[in-house]
C-alpha positions as CSV (number, residue, x, y, z in Angstrom):
1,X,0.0,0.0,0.0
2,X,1.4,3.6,-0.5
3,X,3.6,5.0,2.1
4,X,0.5,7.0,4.1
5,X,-1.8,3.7,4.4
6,X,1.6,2.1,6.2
7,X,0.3,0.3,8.9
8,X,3.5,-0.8,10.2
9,X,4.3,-0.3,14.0
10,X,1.3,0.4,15.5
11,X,-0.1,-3.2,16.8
12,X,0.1,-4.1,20.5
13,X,3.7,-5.5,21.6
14,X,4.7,-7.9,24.6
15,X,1.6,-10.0,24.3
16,X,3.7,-13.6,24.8
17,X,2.2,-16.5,22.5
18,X,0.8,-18.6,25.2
19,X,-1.8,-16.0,26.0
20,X,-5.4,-17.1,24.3
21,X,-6.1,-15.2,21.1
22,X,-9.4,-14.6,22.5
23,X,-7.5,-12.5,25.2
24,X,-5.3,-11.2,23.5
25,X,-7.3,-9.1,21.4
26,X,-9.2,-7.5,24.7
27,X,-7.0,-4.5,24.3
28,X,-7.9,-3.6,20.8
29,X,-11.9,-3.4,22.2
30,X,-10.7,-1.6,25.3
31,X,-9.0,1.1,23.0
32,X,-11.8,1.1,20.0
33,X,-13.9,1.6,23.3
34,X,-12.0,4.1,24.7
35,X,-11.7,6.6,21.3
36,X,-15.6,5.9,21.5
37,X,-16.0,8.1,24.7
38,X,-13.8,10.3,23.9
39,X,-15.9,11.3,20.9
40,X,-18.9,10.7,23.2
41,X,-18.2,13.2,25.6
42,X,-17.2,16.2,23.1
43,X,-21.0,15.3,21.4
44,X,-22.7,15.0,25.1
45,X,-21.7,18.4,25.8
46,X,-24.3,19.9,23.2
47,X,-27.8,19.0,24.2
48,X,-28.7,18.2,20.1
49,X,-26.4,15.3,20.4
50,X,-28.0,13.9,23.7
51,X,-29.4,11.0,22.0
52,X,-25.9,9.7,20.9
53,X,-25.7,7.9,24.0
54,X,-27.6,4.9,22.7
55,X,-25.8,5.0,19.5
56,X,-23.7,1.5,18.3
57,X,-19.5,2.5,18.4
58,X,-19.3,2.5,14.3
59,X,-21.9,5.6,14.7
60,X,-20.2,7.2,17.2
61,X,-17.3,7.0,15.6
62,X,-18.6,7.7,12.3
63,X,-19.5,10.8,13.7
64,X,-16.0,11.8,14.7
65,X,-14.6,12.1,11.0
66,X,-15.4,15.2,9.2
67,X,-17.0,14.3,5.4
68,X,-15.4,17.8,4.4
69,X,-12.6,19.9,4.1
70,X,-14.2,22.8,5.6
71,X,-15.6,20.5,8.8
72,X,-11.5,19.4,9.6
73,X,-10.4,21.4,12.7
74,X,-6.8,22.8,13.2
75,X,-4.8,20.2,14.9
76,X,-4.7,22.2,18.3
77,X,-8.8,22.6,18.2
78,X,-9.1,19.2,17.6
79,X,-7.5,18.0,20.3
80,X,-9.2,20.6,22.8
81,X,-12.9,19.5,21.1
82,X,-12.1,15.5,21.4
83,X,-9.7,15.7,24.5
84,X,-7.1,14.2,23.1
85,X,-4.4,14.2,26.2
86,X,-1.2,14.4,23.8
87,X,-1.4,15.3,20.2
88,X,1.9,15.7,19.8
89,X,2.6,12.1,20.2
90,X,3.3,9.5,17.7
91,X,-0.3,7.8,18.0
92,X,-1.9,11.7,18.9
93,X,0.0,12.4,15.1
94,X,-1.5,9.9,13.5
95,X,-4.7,10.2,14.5
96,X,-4.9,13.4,13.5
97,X,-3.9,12.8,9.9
98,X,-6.7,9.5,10.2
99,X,-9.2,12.7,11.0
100,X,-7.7,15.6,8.5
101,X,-7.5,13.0,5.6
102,X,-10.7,11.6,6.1
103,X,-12.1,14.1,3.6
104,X,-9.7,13.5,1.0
105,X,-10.4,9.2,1.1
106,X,-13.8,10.1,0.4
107,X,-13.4,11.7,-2.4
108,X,-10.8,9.9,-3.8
109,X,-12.4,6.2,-2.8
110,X,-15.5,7.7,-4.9
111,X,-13.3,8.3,-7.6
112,X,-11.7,5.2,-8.1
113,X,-14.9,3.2,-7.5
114,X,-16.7,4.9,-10.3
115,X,-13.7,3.8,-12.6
116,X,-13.3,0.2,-11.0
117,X,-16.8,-0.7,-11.4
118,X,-17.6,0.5,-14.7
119,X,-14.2,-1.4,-15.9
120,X,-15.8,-4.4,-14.5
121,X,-19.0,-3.6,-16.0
122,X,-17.6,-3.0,-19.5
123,X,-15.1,-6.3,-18.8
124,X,-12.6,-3.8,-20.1
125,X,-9.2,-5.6,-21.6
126,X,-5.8,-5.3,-20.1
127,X,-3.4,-2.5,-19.5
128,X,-0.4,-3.0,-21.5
129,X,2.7,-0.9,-19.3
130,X,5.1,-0.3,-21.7
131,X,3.5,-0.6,-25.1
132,X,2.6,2.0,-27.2
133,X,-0.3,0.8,-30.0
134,X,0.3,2.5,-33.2
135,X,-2.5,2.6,-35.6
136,X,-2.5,5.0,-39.4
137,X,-4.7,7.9,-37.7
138,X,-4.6,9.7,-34.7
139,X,-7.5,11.5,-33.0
140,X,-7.5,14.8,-31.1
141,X,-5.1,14.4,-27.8
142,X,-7.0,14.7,-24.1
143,X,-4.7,16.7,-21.9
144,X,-4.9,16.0,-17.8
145,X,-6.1,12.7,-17.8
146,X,-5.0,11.2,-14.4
147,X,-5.1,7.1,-14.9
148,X,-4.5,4.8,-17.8
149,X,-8.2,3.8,-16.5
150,X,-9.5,7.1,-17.7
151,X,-8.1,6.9,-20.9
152,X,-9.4,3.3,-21.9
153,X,-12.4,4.8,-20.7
154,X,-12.3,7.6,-23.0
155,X,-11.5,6.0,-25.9
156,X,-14.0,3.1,-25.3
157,X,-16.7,6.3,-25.7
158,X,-15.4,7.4,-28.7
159,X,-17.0,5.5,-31.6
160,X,-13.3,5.7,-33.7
161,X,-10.7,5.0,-31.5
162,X,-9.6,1.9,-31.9
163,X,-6.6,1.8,-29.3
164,X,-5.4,4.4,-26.8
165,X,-1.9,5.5,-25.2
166,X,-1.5,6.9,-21.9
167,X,1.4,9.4,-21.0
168,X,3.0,7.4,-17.7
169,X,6.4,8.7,-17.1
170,X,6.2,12.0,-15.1
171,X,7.7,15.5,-15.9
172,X,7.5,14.6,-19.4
173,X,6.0,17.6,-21.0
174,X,4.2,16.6,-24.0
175,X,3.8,12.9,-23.0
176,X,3.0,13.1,-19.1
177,X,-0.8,12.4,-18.4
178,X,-2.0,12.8,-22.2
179,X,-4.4,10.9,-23.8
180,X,-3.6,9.4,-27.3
181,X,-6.3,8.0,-29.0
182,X,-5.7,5.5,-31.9
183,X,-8.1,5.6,-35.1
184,X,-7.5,3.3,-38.8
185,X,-7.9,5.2,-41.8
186,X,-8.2,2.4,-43.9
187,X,-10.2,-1.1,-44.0
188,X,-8.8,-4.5,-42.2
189,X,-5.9,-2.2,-40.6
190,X,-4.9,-4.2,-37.2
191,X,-3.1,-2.2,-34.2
192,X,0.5,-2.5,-34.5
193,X,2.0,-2.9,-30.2
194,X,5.3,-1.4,-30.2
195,X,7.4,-1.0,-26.8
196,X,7.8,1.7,-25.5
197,X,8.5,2.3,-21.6
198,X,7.1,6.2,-21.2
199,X,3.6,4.4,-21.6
200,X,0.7,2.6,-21.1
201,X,-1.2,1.1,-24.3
202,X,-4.6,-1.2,-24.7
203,X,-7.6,-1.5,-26.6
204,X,-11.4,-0.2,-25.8
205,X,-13.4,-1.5,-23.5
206,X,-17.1,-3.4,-24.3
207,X,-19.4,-0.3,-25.3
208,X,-22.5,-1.8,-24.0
209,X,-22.1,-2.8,-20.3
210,X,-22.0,-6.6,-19.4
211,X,-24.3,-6.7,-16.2
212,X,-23.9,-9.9,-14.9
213,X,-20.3,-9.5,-14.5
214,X,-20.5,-7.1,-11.9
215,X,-20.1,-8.1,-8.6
216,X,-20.3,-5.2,-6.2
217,X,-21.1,-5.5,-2.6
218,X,-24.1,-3.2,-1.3
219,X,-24.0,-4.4,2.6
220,X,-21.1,-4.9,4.7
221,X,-21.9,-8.4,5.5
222,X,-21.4,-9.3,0.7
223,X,-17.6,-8.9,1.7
224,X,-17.6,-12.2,4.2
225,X,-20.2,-14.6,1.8
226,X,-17.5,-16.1,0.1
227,X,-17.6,-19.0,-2.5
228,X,-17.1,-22.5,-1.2
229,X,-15.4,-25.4,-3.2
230,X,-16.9,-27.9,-4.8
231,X,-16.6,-31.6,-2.9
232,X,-15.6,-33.4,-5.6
233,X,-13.2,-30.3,-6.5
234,X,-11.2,-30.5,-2.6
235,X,-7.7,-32.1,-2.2
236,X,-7.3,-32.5,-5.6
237,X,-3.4,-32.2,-4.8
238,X,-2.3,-33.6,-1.2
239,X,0.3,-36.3,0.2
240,X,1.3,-36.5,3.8
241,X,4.8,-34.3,3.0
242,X,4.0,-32.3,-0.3
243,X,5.3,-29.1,-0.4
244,X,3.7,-27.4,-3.8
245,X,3.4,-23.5,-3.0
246,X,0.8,-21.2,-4.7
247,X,2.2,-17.6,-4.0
248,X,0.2,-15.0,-4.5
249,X,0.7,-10.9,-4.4
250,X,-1.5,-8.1,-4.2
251,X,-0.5,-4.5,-5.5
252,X,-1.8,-0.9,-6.1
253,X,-1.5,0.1,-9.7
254,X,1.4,2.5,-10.6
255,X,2.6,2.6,-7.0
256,X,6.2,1.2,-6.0
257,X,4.2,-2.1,-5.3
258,X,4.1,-2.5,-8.9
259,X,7.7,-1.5,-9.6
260,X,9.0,-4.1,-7.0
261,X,6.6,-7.0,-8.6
262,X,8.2,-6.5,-11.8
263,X,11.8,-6.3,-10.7
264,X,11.1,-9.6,-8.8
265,X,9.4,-11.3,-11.9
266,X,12.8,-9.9,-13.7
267,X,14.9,-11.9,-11.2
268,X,12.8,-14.8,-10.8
269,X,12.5,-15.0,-6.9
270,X,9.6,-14.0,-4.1
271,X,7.0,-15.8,-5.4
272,X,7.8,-15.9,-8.9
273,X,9.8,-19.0,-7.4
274,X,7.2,-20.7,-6.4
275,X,5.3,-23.8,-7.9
276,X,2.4,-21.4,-9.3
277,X,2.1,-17.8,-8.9
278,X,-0.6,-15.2,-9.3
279,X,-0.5,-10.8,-9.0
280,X,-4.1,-9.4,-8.5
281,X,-4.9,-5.6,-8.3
282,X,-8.0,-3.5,-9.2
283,X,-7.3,-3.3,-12.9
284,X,-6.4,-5.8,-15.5
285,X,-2.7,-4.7,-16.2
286,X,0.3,-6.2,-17.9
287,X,3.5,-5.3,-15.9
288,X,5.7,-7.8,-19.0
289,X,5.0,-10.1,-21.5
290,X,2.6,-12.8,-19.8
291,X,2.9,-11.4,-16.1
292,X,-1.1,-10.0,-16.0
293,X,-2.7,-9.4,-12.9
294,X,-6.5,-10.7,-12.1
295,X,-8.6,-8.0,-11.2
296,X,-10.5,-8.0,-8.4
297,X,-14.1,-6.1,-7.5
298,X,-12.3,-2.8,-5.2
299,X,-10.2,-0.8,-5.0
300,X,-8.0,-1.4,-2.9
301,X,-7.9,1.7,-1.0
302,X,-7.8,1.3,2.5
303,X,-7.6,4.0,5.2
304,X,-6.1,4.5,8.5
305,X,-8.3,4.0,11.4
306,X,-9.4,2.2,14.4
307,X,-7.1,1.5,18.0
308,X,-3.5,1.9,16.8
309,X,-4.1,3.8,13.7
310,X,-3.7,0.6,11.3
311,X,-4.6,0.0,7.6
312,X,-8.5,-1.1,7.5
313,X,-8.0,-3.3,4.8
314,X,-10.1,-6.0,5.6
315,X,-12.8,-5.5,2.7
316,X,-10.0,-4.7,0.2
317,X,-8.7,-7.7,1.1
318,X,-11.9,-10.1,1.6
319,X,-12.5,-9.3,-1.6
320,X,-8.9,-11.0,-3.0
321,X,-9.7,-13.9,-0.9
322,X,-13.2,-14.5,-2.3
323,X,-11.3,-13.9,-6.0
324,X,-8.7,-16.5,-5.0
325,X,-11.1,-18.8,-4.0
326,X,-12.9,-18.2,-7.2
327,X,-10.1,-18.8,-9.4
328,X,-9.5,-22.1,-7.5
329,X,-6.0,-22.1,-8.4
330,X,-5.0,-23.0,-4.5
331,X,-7.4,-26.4,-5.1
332,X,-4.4,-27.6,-7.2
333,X,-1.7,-26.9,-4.5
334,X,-1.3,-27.8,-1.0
335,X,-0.3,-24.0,0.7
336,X,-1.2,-20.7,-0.6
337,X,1.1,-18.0,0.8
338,X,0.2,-14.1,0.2
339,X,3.9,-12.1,0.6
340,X,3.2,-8.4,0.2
341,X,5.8,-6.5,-2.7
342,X,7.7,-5.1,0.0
343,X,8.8,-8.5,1.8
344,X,11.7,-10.1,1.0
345,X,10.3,-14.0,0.7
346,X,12.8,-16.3,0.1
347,X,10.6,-19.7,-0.6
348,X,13.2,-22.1,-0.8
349,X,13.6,-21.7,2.9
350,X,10.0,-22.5,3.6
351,X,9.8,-25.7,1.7
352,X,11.4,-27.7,4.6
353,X,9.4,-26.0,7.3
354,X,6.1,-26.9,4.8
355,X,7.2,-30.3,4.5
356,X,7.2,-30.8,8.3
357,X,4.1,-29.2,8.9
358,X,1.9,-31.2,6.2
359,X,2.7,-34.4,8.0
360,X,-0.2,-34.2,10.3
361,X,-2.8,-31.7,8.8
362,X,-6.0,-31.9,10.7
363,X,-9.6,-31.8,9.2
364,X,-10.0,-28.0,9.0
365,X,-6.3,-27.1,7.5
366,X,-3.6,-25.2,9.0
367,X,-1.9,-21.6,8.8
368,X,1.4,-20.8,10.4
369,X,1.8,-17.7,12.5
370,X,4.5,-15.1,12.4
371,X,4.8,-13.4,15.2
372,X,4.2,-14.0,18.7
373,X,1.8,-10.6,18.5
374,X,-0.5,-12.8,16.3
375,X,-0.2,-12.9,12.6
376,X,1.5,-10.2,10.8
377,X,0.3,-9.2,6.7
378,X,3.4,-9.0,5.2
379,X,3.5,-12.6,4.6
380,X,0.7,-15.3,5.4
381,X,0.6,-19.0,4.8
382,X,-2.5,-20.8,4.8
383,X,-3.0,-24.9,3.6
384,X,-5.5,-25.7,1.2
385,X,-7.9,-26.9,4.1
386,X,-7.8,-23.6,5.9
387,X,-8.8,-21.8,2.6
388,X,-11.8,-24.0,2.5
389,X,-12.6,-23.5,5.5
390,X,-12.4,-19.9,5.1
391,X,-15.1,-20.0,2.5
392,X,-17.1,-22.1,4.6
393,X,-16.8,-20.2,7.6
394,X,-16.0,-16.5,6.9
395,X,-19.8,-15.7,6.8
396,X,-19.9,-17.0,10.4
397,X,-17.0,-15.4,11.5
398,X,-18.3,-11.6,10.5
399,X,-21.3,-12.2,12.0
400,X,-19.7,-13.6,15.8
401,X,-16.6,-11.1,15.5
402,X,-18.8,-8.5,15.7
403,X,-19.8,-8.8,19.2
404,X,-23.5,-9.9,19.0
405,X,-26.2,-8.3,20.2
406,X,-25.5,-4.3,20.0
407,X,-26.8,-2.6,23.3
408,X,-29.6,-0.2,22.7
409,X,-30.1,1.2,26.2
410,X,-28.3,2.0,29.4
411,X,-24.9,1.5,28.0
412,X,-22.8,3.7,29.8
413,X,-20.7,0.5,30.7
414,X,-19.3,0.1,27.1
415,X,-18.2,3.3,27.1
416,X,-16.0,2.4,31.1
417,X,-12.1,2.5,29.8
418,X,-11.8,-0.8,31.7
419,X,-14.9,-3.0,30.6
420,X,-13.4,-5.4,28.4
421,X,-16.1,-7.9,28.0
422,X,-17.0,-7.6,24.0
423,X,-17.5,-5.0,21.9
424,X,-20.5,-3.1,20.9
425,X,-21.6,-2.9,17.0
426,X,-19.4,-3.5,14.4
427,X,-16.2,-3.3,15.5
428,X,-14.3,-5.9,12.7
429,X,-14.4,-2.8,10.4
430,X,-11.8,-1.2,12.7
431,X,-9.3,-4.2,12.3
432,X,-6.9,-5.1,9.5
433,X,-7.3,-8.1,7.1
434,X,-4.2,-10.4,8.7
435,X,-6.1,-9.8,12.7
436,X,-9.4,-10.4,11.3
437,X,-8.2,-13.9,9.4
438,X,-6.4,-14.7,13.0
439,X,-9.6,-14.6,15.0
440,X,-11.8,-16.4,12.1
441,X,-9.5,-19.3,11.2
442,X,-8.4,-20.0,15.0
443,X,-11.7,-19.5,17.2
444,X,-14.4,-20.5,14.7
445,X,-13.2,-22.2,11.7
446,X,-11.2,-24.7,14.1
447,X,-8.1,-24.8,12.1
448,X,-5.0,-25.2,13.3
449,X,-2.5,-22.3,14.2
450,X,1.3,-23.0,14.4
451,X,3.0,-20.7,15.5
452,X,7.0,-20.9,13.1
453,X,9.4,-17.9,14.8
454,X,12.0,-18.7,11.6
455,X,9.0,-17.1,9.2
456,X,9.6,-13.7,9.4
457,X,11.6,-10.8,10.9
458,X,9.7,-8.2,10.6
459,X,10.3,-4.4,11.6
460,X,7.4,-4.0,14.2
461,X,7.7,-7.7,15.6
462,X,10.6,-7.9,18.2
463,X,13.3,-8.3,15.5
464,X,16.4,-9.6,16.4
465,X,19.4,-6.6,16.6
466,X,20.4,-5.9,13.1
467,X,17.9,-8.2,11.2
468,X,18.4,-5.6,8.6
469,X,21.3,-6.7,7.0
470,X,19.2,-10.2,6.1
471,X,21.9,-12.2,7.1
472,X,19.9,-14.8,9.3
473,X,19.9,-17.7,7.2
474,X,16.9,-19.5,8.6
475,X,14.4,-16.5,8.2
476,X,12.5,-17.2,5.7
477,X,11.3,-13.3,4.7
478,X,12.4,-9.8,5.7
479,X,10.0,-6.5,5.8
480,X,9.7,-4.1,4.8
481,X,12.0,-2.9,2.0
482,X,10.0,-0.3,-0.3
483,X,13.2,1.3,-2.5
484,X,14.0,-1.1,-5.3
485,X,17.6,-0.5,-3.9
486,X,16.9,-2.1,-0.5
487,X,15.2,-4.8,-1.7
488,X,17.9,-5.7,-4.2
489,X,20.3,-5.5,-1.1
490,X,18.2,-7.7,1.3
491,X,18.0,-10.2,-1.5
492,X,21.3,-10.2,-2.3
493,X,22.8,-10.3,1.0
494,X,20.0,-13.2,2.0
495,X,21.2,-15.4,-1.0
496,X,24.9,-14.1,-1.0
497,X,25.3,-13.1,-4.2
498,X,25.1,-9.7,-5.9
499,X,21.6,-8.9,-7.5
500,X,21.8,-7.2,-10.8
501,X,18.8,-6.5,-13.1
């Protein structure tokens, strides 16, 4: 995710693995329920918000974020309004900028969803990076078109164009964020592809919208009612020690993501070392010749929120998982691991660890943990078994995690800074997508969690002293490294040998 959505840093530390991960979780719901009075008390004070006392947390909360730029309050106002103790602080910062940018997602969330949807709707082709289209004719140029998206957009509207070109390279004047539309001038003329690294080249899009392509969710509760596999589809690729690995990636278009996905598909390693492989973003794009990612219904823009100021990605990234499970590749493999672009995954190391840990299964799969915290994003391993069981139990899981009944009256105790008993309303949207899979998979989908210290050293998860340097030759993935430079050094200094593209 880009460099703002980090959510790196901010999870609870010193919870030991023994503790239940029932209980271990209490403190998230204590500070959820905590940021909830807060707000409650600033909206008390006015006798038009009296009746907020009854309200569930996700209102309350709701209520909090400005919807515009002229409701955001200087940084010093805000904190006297929602006494907030020290502002200044680390977590007091970033709160803020959850509250000040809150406007901004909006807008931009709408944005993208707009373009996402009607791509979907119009089962637009893929987004060729790198390839210019060349045609005999070209049509009037579109300056100040943001997105490659836009652009297939606008030429899919206009009757003649029979290919577009997108400006991608920046400070380019003349080529930056300019729309070239591609026309023929003469009959069974074909689109010539010819490469070309400022751009971004494809063809049209459908004209007349596909409906019943679209999926789209419309209540919270669409994100968790994921596909399940077919019996006689199940195990269709299990022993009592196989090892074959299914990695997968998920990126943000024309963000560094991307540019580390390619330079990893260039060396061959992180999961394009793996048995299978498979890149899913929001759009259909091709980073090189045959590496396409699968698009997925979002748009994978996530905001900071909740406790510790973490990404809430969990419906990005529901929706991945119910695309994964869709595409059924992990059917014909026996682990699926997600590594984000910014870990360094080494998979060779983890096929003796897998090996080990497929000898005794159980009937509802297995995932490995990462960290004695609970399990960490940045890289998560999951049999085929606890995939299933995903599917089969994710619908369950939303509906449980979100603390049952909702308390209508006389509920001053839920707003207590020490009641830790459950939560009130729907607090799973204020989690992250690798907490939320934690909980699911381990208290109600009764697969089995293993915790495996040698998976990952990780910068916000007690690292040893100098983990940096990737020397540690029994870790199996280092994170994060964002610059294409520190990855290539990680890399090379985990495989001891120089990394050249």
């Amino acid at each position: 995710m880009p460099p703002e959505q980090d959510e790196e840093g901010l999870l609870p530390k010193g919870n030991p693995e023994s503790r239940s991960i029932t209980h271990k979780w209490f403190p998230c719901s204590v500070l959820v329920i905590s940021l909830a009075a807060v707000a409650l008390l600033a909206f008390l004070n006015s006798p038009s918000r009296a009746s907020t006392a009854n309200a569930d947390l996700s209102e309350v909360l709701q209520a909090w974020l400005p919807s515009t730029e002229d409701e955001v309050l200087p940084k010093k106002k805000w904190a006297k309004v929602f006494h907030v103790q020290h502002p200044n602080s680390t977590l007091g910062s970033r709160r803020y900028y959850e509250y000040s940018h809150h406007p901004a997602f909006i807008v931009e969330s709408a944005r993208l969803q707009e373009i996402v949807q009607w791509q979907i709707a119009h089962d637009c082709p893929k987004l060729s990076v790198g390839m210019d289209m060349v045609t005999s004719r070209d049509l009037p140029v579109i300056e100040n078109i943001t997105s490659a998206s836009i652009c297939q957009k606008i030429c899919t509207e206009t009757i003649e164009c029979q290919a577009f070109v997108w400006g991608y390279q920046r400070n380019r004047p003349g080529l930056t964020d300019r729309c070239f539309r591609r026309a023929f001038s003469q009959l069974f003329e074909d689109v010539q592809p010819s490469r070309n690294t400022d751009v971004v080249g494809g063809l049209p899009c459908f004209r007349q919208p596909v409906s019943d392509r679209m999926w789209w969710p419309r209540e919270e509760m669409e994100f968790f009612d994921l596909p399940q596999a077919r019996p006689q589809s199940v195990a269709l690729h299990t022993s009592a020690s196989s090892t074959r690995m299914l990695c997968l990636a998920v990126f943000l278009p024309f963000t560094y993501e991307q540019d580390l996905l390619l330079m990893q598909y260039r060396f061959g390693t992180n999961i394009f070392a793996c048995d299978q492989h498979a890149i899913y973003s929001s759009t259909r794009l091709e980073l090189a010749p045959g590496l396409i990612s699968r698009r997925v219904p979002t748009t994978l823009l996530s905001e900071l929120g909740g406790p510790y100021i973490t990404v809430l990605n969990l419906a990005a990234f529901m929706a991945v998982w119910r695309q994964v499970l869709l595409d059924g590749d992990y059917l014909q493999c026996d682990w699926t691991i997600k590594a984000d672009p910014d870990t360094v995954f080494i998979p060779q190391r983890l096929v003796p660890i897998l090996s080990v840990q497929s000898l005794s299964m159980g009937a509802n799969g297995k995932y490995l943990n990462n960290c004695q915290d609970g399990l960490h994003g940045p890289l998560e391993i999951f049999s085929q078994g606890a995939l299933t069981s995903l599917g089969r139990h994710a619908l369950r899981c939303a509906k449980h995690l979100d603390g049952g009944d909702e308390c209508k009256e006389h509920c001053e105790k839920f707003w207590d800074f020490n009641y830790k008993e459950k939560c009130n309303g729907h607090c799973t949207k204020w989690w992250g997508e690798d907490i939320w899979l934690d909980q699911c998979l381990s208290r109600f989908a009764a697969v089995t969690r293993v915790f495996v210290p040698e998976l990952l050293q990780e910068d916000h998860c007690h690292p040893k002293p100098g983990w940096r340097n990737c020397l540690d030759p029994h870790t199996v993935a280092f994170h994060p490294f964002k610059s294409p430079d520190d990855y290539q050094t990680c890399l090379g200094a985990a495989l001891n040998r120089q990394i050249l593209l």
